[in-house]
PQR file of N, CA, C, O and H, with PARSE charges and radii, in Angstrom:
ATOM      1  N   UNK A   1      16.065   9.154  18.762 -0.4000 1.5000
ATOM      2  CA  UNK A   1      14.680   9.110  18.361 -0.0000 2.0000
ATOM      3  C   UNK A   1      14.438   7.785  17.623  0.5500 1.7000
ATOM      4  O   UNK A   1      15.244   7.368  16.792 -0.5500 1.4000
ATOM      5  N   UNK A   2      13.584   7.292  17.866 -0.4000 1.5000
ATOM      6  CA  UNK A   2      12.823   5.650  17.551 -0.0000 2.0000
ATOM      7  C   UNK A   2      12.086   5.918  16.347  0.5500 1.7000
ATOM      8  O   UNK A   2      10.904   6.152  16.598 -0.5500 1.4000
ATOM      9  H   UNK A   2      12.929   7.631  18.541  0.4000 1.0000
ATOM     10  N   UNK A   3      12.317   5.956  15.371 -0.4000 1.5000
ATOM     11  CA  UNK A   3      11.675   5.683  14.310 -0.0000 2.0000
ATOM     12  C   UNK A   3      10.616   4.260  13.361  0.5500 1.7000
ATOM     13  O   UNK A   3      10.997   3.179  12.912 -0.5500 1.4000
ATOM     14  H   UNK A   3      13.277   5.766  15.167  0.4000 1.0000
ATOM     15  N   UNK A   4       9.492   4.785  13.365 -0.4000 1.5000
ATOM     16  CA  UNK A   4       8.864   3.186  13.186 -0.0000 2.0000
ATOM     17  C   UNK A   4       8.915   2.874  11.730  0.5500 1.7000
ATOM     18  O   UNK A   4       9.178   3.766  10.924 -0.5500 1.4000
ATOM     19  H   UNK A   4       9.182   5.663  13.731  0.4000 1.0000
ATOM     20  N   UNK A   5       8.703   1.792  11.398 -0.4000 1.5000
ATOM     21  CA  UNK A   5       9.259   1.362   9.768 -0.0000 2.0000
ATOM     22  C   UNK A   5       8.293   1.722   9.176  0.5500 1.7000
ATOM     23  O   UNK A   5       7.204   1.269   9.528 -0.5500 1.4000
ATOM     24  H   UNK A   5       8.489   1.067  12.052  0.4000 1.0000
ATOM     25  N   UNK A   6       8.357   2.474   8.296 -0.4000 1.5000
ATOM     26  CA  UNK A   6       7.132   2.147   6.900 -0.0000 2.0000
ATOM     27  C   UNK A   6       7.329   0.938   5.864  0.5500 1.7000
ATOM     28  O   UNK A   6       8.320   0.523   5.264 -0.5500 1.4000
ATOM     29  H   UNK A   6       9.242   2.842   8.010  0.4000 1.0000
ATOM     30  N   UNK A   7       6.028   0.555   5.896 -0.4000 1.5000
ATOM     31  CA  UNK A   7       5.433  -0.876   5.222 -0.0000 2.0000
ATOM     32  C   UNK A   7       5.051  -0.438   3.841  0.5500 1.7000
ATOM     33  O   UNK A   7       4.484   0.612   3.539 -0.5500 1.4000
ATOM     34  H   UNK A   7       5.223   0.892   6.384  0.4000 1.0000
ATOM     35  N   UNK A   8       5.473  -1.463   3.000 -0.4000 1.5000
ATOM     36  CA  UNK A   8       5.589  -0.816   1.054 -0.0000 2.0000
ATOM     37  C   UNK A   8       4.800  -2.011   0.746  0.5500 1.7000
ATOM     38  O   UNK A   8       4.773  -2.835   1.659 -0.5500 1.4000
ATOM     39  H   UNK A   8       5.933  -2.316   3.246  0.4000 1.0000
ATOM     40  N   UNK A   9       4.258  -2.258  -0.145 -0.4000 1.5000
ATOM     41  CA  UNK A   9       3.450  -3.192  -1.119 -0.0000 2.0000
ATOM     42  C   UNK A   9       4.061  -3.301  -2.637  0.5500 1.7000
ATOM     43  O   UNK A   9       3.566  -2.713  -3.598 -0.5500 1.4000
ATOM     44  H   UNK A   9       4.281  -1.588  -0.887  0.4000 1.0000
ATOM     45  N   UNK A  10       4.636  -3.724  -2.667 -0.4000 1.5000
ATOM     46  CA  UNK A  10       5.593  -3.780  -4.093 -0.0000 2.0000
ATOM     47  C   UNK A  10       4.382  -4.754  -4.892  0.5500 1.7000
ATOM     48  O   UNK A  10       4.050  -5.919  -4.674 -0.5500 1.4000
ATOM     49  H   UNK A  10       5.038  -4.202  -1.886  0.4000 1.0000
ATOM     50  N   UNK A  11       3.756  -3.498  -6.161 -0.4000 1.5000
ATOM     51  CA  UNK A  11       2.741  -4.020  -7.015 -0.0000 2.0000
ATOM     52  C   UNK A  11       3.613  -4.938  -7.804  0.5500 1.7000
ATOM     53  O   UNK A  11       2.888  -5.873  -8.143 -0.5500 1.4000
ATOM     54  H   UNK A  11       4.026  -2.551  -6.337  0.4000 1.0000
ATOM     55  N   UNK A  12       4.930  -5.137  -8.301 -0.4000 1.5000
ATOM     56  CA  UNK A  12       5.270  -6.437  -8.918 -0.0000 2.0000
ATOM     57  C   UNK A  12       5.334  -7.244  -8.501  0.5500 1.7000
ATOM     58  O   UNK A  12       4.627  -8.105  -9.024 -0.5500 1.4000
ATOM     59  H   UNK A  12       5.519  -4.377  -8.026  0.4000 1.0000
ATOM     60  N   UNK A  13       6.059  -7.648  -7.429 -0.4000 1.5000
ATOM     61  CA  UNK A  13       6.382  -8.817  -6.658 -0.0000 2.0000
ATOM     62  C   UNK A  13       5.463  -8.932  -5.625  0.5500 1.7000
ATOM     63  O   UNK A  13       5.796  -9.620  -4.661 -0.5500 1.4000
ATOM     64  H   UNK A  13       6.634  -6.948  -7.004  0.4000 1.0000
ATOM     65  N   UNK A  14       3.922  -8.176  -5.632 -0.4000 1.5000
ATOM     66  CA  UNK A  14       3.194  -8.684  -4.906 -0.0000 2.0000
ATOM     67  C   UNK A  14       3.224  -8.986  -3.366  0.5500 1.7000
ATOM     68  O   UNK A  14       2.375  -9.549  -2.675 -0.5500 1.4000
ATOM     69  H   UNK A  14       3.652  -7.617  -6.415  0.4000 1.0000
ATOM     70  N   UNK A  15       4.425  -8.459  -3.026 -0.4000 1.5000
ATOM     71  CA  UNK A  15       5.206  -8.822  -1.402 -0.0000 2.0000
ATOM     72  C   UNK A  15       5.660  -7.014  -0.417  0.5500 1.7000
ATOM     73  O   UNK A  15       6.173  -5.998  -0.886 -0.5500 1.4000
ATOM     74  H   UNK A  15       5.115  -8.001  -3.587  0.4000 1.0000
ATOM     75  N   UNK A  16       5.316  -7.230   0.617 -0.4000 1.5000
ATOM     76  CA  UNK A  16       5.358  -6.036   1.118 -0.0000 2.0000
ATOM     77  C   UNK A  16       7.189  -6.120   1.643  0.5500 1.7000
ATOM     78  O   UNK A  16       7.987  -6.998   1.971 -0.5500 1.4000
ATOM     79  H   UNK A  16       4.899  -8.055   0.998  0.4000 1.0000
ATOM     80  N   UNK A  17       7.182  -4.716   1.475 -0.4000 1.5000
ATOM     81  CA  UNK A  17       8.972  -4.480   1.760 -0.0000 2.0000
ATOM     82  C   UNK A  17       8.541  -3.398   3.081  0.5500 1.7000
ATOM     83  O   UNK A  17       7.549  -2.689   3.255 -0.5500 1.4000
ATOM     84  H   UNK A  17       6.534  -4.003   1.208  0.4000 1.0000
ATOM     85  N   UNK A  18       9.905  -3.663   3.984 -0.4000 1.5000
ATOM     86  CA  UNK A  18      10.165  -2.198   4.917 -0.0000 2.0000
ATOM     87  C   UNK A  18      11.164  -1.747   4.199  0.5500 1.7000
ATOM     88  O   UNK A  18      12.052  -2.360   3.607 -0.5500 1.4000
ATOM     89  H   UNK A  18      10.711  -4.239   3.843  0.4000 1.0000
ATOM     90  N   UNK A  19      10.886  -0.306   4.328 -0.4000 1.5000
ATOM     91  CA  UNK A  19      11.429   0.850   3.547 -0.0000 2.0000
ATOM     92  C   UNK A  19      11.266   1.153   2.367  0.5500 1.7000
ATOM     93  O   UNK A  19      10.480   0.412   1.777 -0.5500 1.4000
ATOM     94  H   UNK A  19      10.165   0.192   4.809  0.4000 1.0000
ATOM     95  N   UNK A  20      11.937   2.390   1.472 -0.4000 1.5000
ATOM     96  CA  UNK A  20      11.901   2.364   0.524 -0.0000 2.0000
ATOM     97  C   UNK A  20      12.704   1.904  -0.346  0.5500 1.7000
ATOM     98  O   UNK A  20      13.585   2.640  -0.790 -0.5500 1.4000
ATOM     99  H   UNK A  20      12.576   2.992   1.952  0.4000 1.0000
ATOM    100  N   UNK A  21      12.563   0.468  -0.815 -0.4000 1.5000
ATOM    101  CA  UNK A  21      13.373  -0.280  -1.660 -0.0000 2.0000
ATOM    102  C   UNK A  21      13.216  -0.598  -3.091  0.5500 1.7000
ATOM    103  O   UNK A  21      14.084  -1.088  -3.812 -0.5500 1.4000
ATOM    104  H   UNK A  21      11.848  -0.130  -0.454  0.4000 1.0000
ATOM    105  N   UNK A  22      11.772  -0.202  -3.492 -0.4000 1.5000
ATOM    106  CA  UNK A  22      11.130  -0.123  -4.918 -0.0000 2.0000
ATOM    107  C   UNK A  22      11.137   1.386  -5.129  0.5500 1.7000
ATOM    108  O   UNK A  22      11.021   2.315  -4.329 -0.5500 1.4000
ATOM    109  H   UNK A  22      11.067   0.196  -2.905  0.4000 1.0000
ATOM    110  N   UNK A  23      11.323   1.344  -6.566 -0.4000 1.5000
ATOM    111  CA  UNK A  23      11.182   2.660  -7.072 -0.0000 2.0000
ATOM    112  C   UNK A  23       9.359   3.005  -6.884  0.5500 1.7000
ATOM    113  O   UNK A  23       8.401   2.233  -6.840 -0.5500 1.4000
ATOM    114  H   UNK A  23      11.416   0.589  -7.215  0.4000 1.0000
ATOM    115  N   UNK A  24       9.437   4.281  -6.820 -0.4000 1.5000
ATOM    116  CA  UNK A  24       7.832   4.880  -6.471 -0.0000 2.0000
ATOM    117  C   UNK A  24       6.968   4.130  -7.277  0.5500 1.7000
ATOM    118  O   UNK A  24       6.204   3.448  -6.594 -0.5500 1.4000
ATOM    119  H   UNK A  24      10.215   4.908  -6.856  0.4000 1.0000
ATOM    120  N   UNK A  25       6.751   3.963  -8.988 -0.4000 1.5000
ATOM    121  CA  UNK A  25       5.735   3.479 -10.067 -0.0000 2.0000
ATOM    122  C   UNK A  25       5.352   2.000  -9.300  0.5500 1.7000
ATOM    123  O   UNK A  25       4.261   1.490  -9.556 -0.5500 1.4000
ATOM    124  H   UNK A  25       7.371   4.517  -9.543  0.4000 1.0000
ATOM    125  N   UNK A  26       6.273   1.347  -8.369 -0.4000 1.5000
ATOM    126  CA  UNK A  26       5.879   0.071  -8.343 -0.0000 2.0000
ATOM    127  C   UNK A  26       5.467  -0.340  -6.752  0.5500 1.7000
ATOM    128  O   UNK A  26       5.279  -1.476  -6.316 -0.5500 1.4000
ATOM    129  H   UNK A  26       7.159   1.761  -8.161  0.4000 1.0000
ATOM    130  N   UNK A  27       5.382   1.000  -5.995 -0.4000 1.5000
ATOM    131  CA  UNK A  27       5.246   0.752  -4.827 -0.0000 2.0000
ATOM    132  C   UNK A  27       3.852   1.406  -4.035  0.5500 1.7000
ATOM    133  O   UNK A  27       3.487   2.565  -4.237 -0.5500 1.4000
ATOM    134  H   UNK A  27       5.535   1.923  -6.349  0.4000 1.0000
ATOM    135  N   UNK A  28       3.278   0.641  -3.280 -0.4000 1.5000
ATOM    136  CA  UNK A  28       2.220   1.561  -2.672 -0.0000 2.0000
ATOM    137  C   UNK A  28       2.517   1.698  -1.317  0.5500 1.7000
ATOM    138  O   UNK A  28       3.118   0.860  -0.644 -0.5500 1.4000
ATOM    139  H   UNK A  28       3.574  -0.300  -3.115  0.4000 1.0000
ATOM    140  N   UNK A  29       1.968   3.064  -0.821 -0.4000 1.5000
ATOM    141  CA  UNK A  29       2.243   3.257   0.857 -0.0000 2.0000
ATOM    142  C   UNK A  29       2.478   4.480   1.288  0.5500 1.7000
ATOM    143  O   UNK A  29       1.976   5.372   0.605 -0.5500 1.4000
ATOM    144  H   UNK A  29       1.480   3.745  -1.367  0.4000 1.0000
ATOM    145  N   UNK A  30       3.058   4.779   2.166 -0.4000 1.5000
ATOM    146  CA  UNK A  30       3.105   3.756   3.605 -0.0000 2.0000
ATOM    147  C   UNK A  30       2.516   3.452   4.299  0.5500 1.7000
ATOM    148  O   UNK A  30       2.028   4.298   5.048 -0.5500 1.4000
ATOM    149  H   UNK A  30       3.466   4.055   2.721  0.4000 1.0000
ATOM    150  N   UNK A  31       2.185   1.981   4.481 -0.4000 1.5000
ATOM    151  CA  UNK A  31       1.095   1.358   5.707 -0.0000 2.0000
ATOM    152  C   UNK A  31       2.194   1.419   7.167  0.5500 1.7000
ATOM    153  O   UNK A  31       3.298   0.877   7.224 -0.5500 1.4000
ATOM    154  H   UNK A  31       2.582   1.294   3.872  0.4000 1.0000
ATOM    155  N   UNK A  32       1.540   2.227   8.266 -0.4000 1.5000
ATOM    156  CA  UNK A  32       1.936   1.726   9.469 -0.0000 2.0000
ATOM    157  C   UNK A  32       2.148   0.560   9.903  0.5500 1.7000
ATOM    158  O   UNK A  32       3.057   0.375  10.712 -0.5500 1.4000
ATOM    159  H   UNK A  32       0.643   2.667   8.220  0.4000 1.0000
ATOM    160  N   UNK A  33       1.184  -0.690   9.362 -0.4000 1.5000
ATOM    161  CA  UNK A  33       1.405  -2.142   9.758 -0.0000 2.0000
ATOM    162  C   UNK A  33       1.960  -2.889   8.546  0.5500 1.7000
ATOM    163  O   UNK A  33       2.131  -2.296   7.481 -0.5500 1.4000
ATOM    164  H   UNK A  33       0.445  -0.540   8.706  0.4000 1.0000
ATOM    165  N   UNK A  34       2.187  -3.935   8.669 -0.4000 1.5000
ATOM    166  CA  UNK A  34       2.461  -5.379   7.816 -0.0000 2.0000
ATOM    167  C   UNK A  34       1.040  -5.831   7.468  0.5500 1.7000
ATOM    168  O   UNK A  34       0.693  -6.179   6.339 -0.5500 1.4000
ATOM    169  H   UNK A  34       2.048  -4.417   9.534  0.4000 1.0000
ATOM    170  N   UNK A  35       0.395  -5.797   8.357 -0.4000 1.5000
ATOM    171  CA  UNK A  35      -0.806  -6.150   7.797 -0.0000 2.0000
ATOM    172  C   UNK A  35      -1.630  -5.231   7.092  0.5500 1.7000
ATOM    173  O   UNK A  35      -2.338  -5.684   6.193 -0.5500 1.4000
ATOM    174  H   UNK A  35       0.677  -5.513   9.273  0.4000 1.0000
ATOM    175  N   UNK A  36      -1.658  -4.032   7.346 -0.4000 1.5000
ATOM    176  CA  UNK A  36      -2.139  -2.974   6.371 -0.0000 2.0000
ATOM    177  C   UNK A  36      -1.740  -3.176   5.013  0.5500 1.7000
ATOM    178  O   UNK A  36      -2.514  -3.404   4.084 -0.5500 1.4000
ATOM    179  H   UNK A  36      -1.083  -3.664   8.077  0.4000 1.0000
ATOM    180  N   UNK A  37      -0.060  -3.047   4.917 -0.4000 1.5000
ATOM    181  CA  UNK A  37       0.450  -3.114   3.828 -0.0000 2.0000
ATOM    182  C   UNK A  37      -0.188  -4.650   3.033  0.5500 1.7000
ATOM    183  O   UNK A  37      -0.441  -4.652   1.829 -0.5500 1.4000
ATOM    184  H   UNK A  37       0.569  -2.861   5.672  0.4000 1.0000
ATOM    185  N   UNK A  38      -0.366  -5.775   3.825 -0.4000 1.5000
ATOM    186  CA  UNK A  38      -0.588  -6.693   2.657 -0.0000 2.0000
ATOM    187  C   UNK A  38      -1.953  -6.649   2.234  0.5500 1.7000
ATOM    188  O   UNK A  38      -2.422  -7.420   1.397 -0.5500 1.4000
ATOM    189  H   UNK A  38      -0.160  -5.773   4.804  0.4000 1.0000
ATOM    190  N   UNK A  39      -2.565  -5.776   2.794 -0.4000 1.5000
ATOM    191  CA  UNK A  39      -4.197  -5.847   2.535 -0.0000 2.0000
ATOM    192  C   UNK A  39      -4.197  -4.360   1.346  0.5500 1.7000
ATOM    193  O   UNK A  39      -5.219  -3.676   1.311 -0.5500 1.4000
ATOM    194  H   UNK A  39      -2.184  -5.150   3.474  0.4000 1.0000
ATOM    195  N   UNK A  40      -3.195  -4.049   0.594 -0.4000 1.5000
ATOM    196  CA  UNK A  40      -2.993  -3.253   0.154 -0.0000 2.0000
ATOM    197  C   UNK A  40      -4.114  -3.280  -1.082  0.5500 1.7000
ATOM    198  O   UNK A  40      -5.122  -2.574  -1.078 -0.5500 1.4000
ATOM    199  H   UNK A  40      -2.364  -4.605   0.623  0.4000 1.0000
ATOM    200  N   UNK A  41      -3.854  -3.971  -1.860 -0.4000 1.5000
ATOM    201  CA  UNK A  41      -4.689  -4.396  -2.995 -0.0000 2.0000
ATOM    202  C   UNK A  41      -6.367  -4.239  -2.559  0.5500 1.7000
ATOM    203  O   UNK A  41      -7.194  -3.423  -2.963 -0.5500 1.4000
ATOM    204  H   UNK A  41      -3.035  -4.544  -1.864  0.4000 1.0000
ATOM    205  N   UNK A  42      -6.467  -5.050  -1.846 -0.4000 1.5000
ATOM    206  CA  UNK A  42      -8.011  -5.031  -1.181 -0.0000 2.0000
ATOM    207  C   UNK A  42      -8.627  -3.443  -0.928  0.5500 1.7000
ATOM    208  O   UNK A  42      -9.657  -2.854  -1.256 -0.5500 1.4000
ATOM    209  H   UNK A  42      -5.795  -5.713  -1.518  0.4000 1.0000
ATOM    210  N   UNK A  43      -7.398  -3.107  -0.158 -0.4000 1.5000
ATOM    211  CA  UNK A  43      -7.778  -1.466  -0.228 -0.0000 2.0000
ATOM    212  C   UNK A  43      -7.997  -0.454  -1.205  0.5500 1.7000
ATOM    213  O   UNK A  43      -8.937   0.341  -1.169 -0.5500 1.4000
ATOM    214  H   UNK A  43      -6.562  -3.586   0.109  0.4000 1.0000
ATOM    215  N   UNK A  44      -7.081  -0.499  -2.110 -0.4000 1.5000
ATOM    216  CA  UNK A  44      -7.145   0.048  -3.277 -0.0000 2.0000
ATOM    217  C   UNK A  44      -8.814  -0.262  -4.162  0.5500 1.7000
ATOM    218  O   UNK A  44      -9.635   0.592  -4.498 -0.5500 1.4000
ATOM    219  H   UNK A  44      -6.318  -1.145  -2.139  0.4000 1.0000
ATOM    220  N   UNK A  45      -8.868  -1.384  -4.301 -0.4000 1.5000
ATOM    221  CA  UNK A  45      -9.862  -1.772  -4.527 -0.0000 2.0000
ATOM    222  C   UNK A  45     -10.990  -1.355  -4.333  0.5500 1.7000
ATOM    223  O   UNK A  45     -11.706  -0.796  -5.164 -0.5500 1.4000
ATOM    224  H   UNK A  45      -8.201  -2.077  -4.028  0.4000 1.0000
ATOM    225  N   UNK A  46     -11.324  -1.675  -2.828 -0.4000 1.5000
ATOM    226  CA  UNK A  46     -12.809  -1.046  -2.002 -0.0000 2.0000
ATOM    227  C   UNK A  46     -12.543   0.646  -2.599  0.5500 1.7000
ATOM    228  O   UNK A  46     -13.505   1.050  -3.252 -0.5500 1.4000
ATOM    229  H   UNK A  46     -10.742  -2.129  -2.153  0.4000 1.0000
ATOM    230  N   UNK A  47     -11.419   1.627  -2.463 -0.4000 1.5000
ATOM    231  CA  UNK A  47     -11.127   2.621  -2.279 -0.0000 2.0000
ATOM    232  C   UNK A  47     -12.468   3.337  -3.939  0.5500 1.7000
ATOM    233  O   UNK A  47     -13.465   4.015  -4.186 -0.5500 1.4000
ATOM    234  H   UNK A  47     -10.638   1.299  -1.932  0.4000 1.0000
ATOM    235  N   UNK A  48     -11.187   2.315  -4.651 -0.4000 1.5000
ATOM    236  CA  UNK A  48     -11.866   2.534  -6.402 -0.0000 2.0000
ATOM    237  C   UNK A  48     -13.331   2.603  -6.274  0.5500 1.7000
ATOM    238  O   UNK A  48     -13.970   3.547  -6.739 -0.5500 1.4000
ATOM    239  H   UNK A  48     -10.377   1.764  -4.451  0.4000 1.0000
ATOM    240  N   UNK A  49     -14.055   1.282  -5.441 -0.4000 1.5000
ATOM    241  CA  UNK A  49     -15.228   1.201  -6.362 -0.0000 2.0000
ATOM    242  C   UNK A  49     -16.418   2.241  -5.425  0.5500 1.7000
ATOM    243  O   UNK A  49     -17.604   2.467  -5.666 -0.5500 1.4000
ATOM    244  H   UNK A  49     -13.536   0.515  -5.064  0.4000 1.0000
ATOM    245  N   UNK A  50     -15.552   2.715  -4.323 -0.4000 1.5000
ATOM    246  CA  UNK A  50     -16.413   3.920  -3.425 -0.0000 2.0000
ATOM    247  C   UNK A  50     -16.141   4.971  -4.650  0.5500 1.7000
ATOM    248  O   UNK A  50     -17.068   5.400  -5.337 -0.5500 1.4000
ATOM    249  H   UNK A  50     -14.589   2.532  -4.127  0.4000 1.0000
ATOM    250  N   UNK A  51     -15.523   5.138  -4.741 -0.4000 1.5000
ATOM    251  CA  UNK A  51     -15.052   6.867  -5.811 -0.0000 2.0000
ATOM    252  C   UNK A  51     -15.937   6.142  -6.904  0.5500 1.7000
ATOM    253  O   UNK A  51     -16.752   6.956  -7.339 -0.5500 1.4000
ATOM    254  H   UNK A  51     -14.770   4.789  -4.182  0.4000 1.0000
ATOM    255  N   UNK A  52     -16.057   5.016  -7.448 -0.4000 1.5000
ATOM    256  CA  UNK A  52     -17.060   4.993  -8.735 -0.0000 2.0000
ATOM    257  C   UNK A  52     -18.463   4.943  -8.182  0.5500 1.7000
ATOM    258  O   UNK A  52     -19.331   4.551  -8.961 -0.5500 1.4000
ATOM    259  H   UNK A  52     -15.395   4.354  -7.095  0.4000 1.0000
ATOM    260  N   UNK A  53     -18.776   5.237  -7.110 -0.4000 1.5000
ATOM    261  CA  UNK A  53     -20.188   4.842  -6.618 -0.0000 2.0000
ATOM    262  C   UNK A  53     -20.532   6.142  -6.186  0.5500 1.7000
ATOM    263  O   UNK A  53     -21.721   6.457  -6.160 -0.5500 1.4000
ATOM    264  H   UNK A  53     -18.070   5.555  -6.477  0.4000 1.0000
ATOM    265  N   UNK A  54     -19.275   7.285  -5.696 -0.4000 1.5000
ATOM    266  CA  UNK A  54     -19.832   8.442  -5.326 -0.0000 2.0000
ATOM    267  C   UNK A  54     -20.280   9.672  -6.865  0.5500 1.7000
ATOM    268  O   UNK A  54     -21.072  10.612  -6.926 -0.5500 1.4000
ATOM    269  H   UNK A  54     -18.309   7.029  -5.717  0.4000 1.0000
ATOM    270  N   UNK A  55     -19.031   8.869  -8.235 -0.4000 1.5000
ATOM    271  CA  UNK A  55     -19.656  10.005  -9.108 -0.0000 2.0000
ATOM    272  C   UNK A  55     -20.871   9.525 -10.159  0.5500 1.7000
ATOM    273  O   UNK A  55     -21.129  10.069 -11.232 -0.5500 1.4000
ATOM    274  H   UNK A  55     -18.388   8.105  -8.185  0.4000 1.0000
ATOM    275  N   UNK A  56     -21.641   8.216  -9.498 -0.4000 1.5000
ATOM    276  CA  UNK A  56     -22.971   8.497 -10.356 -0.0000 2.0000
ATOM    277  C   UNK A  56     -23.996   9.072 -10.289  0.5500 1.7000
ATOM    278  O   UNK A  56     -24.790   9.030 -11.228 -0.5500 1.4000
ATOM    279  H   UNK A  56     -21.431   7.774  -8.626  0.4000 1.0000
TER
END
């Protein structure tokens, strides 16, 4: 069985890892892509300011 990699966003080092190589507190994911994963931040982001826009 072919297993596809999961993509990590390591919030310290700012750099996306395959697998799980950061402890959980410092990692976000799993993005299916490389590019998902580096657009991580951006996502988080948009994500936040929808949830602050849906509870006013």
């Amino acid at each position: 069985m072919d297993e596809k990699p999961e993509f990590w966003f390591n919030l310290k080092t700012l750099k996306v890892e395959v697998g799980r190589k950061t402890a959980a507190p410092y990692r976000v994911g799993p993005f299916a892509t490389e590019a998902e994963a580096k657009a991580a931040l951006a996502t988080i982001n948009a994500r936040g300011a929808k949830w602050s826009a849906e509870e006013d």
